[in-house]
N, CA, C and O of each residue as an XYZ file, in Angstrom:
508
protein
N     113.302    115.001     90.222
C     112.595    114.866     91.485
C     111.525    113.787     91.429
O     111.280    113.102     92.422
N     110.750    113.598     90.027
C     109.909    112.619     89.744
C     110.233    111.241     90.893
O     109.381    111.064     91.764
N     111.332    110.401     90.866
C     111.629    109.039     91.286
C     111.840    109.395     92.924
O     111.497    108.571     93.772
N     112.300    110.400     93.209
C     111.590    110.586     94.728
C     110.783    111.381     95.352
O     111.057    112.135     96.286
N     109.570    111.179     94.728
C     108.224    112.044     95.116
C     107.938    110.920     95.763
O     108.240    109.760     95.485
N     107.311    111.375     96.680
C     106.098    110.473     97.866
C     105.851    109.608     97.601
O     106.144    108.519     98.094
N     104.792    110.057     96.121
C     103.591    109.009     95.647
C     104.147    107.956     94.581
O     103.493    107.011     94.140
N     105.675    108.328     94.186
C     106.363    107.588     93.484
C     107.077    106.432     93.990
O     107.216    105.345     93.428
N     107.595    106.869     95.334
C     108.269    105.922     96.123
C     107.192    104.865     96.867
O     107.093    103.642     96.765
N     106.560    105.667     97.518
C     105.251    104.849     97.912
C     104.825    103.763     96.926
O     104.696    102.578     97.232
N     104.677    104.140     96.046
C     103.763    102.796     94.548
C     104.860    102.213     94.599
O     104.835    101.003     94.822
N     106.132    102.878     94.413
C     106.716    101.821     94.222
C     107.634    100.432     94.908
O     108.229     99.443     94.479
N     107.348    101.006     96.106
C     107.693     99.931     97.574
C     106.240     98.934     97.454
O     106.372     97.710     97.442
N     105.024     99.494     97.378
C     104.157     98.692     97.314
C     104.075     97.609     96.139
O     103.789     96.418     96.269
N     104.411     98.338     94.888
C     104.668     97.015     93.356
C     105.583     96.299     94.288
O     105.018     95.409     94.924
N     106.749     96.446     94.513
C     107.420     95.044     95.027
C     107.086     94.242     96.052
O     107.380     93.048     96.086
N     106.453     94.849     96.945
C     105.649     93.660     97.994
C     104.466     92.943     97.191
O     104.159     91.768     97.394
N     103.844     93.757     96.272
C     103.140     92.612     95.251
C     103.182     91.475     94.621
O     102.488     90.506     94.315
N     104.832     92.169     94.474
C     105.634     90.842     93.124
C     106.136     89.855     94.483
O     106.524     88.729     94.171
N     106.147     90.149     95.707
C     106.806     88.793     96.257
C     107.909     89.341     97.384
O     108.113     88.536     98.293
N     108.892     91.009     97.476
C     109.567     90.928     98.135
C     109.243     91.492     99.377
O     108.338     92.198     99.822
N     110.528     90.825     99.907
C     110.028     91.038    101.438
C     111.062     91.980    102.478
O     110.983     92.261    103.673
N     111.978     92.288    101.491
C     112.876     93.022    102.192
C     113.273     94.564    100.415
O     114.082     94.451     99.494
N     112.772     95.145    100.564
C     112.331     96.604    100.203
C     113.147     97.598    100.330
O     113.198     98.148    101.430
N     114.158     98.172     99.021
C     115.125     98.915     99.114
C     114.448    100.580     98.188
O     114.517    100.687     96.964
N     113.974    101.456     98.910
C     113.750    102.429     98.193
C     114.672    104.175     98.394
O     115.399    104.318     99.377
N     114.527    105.206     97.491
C     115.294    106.036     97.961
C     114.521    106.764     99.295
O     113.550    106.167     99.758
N     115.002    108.220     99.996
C     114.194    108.219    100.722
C     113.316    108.959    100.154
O     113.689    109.181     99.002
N     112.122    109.558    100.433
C     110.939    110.267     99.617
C     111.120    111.733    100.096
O     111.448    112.125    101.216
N     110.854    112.384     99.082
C     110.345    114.160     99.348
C     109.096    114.482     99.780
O     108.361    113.510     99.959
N     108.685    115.441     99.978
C     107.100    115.854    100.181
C     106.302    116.305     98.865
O     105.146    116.692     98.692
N     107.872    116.003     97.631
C     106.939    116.013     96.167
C     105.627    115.454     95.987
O     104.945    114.824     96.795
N     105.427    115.724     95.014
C     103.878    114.580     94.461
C     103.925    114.511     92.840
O     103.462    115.441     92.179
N     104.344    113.682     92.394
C     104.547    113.419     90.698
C     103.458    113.718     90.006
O     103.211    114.599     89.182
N     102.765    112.735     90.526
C     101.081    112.418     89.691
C     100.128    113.194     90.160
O      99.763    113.262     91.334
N      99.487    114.118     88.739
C      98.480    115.156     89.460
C      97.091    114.271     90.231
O      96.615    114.702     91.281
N      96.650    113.261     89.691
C      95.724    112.299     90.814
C      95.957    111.982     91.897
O      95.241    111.962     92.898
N      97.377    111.614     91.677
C      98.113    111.212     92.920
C      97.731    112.269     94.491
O      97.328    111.946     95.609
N      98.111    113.669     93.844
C      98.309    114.978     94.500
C      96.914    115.225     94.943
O      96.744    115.911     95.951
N      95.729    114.659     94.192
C      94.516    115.170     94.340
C      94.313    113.903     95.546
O      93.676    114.276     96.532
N      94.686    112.763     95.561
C      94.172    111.743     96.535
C      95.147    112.064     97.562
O      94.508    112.357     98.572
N      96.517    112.156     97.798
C      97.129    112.614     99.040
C      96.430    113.471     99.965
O      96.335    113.221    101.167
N      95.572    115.253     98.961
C      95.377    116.057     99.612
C      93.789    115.808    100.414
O      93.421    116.413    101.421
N      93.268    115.117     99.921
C      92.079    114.237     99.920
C      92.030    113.647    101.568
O      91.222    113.854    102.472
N      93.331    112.790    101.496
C      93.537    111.844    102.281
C      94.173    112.889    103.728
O      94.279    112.490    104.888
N      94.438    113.950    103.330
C      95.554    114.579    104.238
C      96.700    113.357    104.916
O      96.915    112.786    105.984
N      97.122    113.399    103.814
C      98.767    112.795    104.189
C      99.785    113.813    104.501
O     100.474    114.549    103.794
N      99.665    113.624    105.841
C     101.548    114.509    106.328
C     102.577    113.810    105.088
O     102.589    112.632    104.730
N     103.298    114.781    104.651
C     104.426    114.611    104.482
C     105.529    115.655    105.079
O     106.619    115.590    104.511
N     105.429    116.516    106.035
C     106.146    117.609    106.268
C     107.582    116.953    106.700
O     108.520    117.704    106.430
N     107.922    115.842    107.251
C     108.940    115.365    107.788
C     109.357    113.874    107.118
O     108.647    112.903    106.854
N     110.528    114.055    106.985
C     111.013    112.739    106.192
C     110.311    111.350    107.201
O     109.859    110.291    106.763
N     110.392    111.703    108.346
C     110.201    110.376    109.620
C     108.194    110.278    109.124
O     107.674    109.166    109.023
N     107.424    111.473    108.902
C     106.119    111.327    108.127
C     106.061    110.634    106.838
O     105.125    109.862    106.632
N     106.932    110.821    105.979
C     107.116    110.068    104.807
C     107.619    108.709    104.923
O     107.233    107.768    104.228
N     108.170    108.674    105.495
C     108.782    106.967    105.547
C     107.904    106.478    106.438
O     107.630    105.278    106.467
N     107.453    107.231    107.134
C     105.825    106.102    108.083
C     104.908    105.765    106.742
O     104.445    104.633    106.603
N     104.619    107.033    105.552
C     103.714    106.065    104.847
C     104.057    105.356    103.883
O     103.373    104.387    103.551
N     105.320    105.738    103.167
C     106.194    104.770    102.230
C     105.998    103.274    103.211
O     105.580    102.365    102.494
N     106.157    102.954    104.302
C     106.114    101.824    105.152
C     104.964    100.936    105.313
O     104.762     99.727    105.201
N     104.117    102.228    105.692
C     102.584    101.401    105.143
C     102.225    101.270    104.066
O     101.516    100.268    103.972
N     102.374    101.869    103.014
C     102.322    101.319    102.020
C     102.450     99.761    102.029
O     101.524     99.089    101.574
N     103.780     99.062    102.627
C     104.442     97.446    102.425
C     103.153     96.726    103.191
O     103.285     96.599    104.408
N     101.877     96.227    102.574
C     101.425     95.944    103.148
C     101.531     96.125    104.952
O     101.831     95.343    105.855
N     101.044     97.834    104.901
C     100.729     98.294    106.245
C     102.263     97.951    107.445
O     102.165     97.954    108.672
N     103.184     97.764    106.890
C     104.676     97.455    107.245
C     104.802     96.359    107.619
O     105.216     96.191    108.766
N     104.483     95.196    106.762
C     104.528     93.966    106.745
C     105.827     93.419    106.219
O     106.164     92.265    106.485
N     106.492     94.139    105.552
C     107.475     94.162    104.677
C     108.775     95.205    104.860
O     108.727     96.435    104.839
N     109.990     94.323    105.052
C     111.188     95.373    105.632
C     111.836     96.628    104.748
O     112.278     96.180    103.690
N     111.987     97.780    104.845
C     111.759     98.726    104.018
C     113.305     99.621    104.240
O     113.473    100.399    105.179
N     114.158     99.384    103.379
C     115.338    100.120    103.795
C     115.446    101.034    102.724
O     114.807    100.852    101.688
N     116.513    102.405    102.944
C     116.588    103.396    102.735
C     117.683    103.666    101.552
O     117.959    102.476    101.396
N     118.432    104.265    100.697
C     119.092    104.468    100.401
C     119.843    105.667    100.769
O     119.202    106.620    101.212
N     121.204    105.760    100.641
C     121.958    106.764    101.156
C     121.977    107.962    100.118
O     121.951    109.175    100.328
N     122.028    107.277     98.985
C     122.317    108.616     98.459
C     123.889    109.554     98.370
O     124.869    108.836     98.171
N     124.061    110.488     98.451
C     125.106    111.338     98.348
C     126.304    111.226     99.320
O     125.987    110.408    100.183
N     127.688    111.759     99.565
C     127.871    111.447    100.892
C     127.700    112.787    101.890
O     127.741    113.951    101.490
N     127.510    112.388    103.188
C     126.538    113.524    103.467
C     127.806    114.268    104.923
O     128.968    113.968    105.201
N     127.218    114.890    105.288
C     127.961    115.419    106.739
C     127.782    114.588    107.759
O     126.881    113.876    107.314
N     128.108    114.049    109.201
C     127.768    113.315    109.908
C     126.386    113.601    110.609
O     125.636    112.712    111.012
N     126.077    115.330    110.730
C     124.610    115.558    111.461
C     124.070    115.178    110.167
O     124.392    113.992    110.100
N     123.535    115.420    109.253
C     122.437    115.002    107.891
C     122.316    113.772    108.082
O     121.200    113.362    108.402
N     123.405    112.842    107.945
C     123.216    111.547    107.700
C     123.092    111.077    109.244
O     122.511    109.992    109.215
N     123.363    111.398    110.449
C     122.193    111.051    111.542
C     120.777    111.276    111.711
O     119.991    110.357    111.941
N     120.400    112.635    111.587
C     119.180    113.036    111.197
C     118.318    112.122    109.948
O     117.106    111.905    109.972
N     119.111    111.742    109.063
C     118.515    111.022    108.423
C     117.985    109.997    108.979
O     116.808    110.056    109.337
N     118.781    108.788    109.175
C     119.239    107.964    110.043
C     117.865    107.770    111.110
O     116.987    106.944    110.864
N     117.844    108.481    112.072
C     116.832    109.021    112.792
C     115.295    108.728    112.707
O     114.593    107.985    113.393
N     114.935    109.706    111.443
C     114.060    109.671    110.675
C     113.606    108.796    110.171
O     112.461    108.399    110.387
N     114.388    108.307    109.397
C     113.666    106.847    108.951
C     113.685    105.838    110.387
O     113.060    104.829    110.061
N     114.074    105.720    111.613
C     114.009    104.880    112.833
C     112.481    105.340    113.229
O     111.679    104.464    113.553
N     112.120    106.598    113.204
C     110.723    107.123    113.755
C     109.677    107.201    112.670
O     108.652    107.870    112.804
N     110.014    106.367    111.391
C     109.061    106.630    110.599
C     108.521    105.181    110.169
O     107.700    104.857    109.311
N     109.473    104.237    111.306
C     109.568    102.743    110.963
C     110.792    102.447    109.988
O     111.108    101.317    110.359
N     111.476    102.712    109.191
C     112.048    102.159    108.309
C     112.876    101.451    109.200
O     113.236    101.590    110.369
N     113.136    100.354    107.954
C     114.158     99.054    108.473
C     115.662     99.331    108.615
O     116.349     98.545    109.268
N     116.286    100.570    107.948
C     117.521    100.791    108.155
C     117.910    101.604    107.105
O     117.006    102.373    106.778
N     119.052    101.729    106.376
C     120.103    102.674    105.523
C     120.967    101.836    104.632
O     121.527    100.803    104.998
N     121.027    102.321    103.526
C     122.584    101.727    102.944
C     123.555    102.688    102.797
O     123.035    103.569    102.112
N     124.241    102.877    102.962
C     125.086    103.765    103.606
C     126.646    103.656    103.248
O     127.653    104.057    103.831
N     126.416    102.866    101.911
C     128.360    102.319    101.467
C     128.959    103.519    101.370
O     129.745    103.851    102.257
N     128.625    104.605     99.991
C     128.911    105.655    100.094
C     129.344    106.495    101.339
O     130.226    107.332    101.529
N     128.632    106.085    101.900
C     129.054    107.797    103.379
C     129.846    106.862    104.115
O     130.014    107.420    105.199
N     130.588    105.452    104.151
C     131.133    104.800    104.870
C     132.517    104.770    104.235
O     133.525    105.155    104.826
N     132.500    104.140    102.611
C     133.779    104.344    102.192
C     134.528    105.217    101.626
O     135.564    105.135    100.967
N     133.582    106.443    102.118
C     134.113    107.760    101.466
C     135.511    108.143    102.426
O     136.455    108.857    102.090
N     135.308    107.426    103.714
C     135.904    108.270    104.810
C     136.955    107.473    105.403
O     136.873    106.250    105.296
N     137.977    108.018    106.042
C     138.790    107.123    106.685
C     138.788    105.612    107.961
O     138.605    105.776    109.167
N     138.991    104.478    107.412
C     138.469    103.652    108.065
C     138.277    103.935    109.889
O     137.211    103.446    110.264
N     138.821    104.390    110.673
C     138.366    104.645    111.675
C     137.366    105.934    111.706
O     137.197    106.475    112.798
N     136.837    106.340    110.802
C     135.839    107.466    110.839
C     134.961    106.884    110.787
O     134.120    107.295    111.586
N     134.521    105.717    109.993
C     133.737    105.155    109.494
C     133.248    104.079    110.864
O     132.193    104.054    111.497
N     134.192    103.450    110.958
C     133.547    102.501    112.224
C     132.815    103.245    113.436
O     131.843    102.935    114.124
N     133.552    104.197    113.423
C     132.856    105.167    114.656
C     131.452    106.078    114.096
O     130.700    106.734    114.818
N     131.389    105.967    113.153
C     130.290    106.317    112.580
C     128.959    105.344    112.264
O     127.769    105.656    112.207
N     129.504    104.267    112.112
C     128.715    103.137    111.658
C     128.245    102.507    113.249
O     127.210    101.849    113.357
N     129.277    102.843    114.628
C     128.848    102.312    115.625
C     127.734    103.858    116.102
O     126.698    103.612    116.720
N     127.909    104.622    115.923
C     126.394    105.946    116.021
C     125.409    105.525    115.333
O     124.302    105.584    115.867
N     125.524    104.956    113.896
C     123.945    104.704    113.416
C     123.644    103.333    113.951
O     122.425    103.174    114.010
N     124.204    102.470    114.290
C     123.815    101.381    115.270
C     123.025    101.925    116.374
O     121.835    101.614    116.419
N     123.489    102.652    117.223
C     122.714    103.165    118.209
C     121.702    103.333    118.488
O     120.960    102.926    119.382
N     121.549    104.706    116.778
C     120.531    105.342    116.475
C     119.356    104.261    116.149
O     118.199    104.339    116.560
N     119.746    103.521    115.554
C     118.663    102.000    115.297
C     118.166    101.411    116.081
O     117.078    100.861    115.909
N     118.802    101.371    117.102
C     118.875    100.598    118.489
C     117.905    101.060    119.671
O     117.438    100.562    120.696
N     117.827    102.776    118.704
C     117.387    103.857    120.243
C     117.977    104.309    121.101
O     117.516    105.146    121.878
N     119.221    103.809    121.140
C     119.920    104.555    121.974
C     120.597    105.715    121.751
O     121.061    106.211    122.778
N     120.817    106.345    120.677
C     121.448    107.693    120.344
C     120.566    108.514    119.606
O     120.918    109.640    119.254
């Protein structure tokens, strides 16, 4: 759970906007907390994390305050509601988007396009 705690993902979207990048691939974050300082300055700070779309708003600021494009990883392959909801979430939390090979080439090519034209949407705002 360590590499997707909050305060793990967070530092670590921020080290790479340090080093120079500008387009930011992290997993998505839990409402974990790795580092017991860490845990003591979150609770400090009262950082929501109750909702993934709360977590990826501050994983985001983190990128110099969302200066910096911040995409998601997919992860597992998921059901079509999870991986909208996901999807979603990171759209209302700011994130820049999904990678999503996994949950795309898991499935039969017309499942997939019709799936890939829903998270368009969802990006878009319209679904």
């Amino acid at each position: 759970t360590g590499e997707t705690a909050l305060d793990i993902v967070a530092y670590a979207a921020h080290m790479a906007a340090l080093l120079g990048a500008h387009i930011i691939k992290v997993k998505p974050p839990t409402a974990d907390l790795e580092q017991a300082e860490a845990k003591k300055a979150y609770e400090s700070a009262r950082i929501d994390a109750s909702t993934l779309a709360k977590r990826v708003g501050h994983v985001v600021q983190s990128v110099f305050n969302g200066r910096r494009l911040v995409v998601f990883s997919g992860g597992t392959t998921k059901g079509l509601d999870d991986l909208y909801a996901e999807c979603r979430a990171i759209r209302d939390g700011g994130g820049t988007g999904s990678i999503i090979g996994r949950n795309t080439f898991q499935r039969p090519k017309a499942d997939a396009l019709a799936m890939l034209d829903t998270i368009i949407k969802i990006y878009q705002g319209k679904a």
